[in-house]
C-alpha positions as CSV (number, residue, x, y, z in Angstrom):
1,X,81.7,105.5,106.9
2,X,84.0,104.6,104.2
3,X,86.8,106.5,102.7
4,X,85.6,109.4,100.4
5,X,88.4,108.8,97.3
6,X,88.3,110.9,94.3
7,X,89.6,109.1,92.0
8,X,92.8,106.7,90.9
9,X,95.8,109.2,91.4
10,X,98.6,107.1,89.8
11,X,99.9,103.8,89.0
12,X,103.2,102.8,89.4
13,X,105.2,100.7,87.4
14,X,108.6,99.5,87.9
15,X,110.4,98.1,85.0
16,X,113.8,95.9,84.0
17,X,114.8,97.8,81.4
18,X,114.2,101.6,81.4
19,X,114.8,103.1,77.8
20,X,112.3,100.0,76.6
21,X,109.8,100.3,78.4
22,X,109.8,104.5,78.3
23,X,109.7,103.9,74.4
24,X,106.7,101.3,75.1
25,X,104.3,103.5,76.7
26,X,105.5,107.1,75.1
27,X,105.6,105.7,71.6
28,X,103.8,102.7,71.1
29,X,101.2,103.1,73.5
30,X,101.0,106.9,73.5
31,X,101.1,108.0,76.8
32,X,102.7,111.8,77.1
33,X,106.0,112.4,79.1
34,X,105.4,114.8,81.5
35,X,108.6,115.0,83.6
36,X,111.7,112.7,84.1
37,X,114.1,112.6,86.3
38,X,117.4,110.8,87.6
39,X,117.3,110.4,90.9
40,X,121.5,109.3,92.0
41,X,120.8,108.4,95.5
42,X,118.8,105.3,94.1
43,X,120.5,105.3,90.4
44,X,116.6,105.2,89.4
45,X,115.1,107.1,86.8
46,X,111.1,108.2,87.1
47,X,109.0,108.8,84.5
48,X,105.6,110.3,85.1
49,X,103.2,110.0,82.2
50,X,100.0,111.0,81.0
51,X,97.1,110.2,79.4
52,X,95.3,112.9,77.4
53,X,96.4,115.6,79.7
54,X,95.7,113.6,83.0
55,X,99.2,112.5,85.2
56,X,98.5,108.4,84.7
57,X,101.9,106.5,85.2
58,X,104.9,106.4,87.2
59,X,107.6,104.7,85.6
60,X,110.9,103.9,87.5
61,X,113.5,101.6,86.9
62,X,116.3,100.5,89.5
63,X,118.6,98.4,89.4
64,X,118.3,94.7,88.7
65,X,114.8,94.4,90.2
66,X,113.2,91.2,90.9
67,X,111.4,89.4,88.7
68,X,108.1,89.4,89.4
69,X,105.8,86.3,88.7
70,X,102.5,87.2,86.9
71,X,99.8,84.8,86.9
72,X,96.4,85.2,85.6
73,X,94.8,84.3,88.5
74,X,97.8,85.1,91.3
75,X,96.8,87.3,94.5
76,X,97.8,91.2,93.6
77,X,97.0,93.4,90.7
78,X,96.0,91.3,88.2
79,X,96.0,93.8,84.9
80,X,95.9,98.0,84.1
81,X,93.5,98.2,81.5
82,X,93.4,100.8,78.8
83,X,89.7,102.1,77.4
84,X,89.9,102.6,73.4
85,X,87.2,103.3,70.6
86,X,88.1,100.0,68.4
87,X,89.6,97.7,69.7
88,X,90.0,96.2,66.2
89,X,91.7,99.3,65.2
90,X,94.3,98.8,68.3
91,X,95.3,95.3,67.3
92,X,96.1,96.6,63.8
93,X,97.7,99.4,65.3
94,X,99.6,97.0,68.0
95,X,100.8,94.2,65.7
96,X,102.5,97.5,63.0
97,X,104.7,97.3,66.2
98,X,105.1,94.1,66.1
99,X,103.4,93.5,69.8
100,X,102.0,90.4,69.9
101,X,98.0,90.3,70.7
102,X,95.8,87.8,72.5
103,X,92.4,87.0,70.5
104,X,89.9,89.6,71.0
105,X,87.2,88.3,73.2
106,X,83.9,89.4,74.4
107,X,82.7,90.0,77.7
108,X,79.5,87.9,79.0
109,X,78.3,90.3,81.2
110,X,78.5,93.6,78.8
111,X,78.6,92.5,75.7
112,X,81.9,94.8,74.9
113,X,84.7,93.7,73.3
114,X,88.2,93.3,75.2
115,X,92.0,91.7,74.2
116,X,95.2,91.8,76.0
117,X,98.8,92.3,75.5
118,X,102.4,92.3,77.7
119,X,104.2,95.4,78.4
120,X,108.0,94.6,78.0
121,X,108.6,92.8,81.6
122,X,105.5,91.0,80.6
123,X,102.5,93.2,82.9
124,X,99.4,92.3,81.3
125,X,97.5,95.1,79.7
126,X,93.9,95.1,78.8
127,X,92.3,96.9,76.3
128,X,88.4,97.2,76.6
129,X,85.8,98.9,74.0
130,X,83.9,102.0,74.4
């Protein structure tokens, strides 16, 4: 019998630089800060964020991380995807930030519209239509 999940708890997301990235996703993207913290034994801050109410994203930075290579099609998580209403409207909305957007593209299999962009440390980030 397979594990009975709920639902997706959290993501995590480490990032290079801290202050960037926390003004990415608060600001640009939206998402709401719910708590922060500095934690000294790791000289790491944590960010947890949410979307609409609902505790979404962890966002921690550390020192120096390693870079890590993202390739479209490279084993691991390939993308965290985002569900708005236009996705017309978010490309408008995206590029008054100067964010660079991939063409908007349609998906074969449900007809619904999709594009993608790059978080600061370049994660790639979908947005799908409604």
């Amino acid at each position: 019998m397979p594990l009975a999940l709920l639902h997706v708890h959290h993501i995590a997301i480490i990032c290079s630089n801290y202050n960037k990235s926390l003004q990415f996703y608060t600001e640009i993207l939206g998402l709401e800060l719910l708590t922060e913290v500095f934690r000294k034994e790791r000289n790491s801050y944590k960010a947890d964020l949410a979307l609409r109410g609902q505790y979404t994203i962890e966002l921690f930075s550390f020192p120096d991380p390693p870079v890590r290579p993202s390739y479209p099609e490279a084993a691991g998580l390939r993308h965290l995807a985002f569900e708005v209403a236009d996705v017309y409207a978010a490309v408008v909305t995206l590029e008054e930030y100067g964010i660079v957007c991939e063409p908007i593209r349609e998906d074969e299999r449900t007809g619904k519209m999709f594009f993608f962009i790059a978080d600061p440390d370049g994660l790639p980030i979908e947005f799908y239509e409604k």
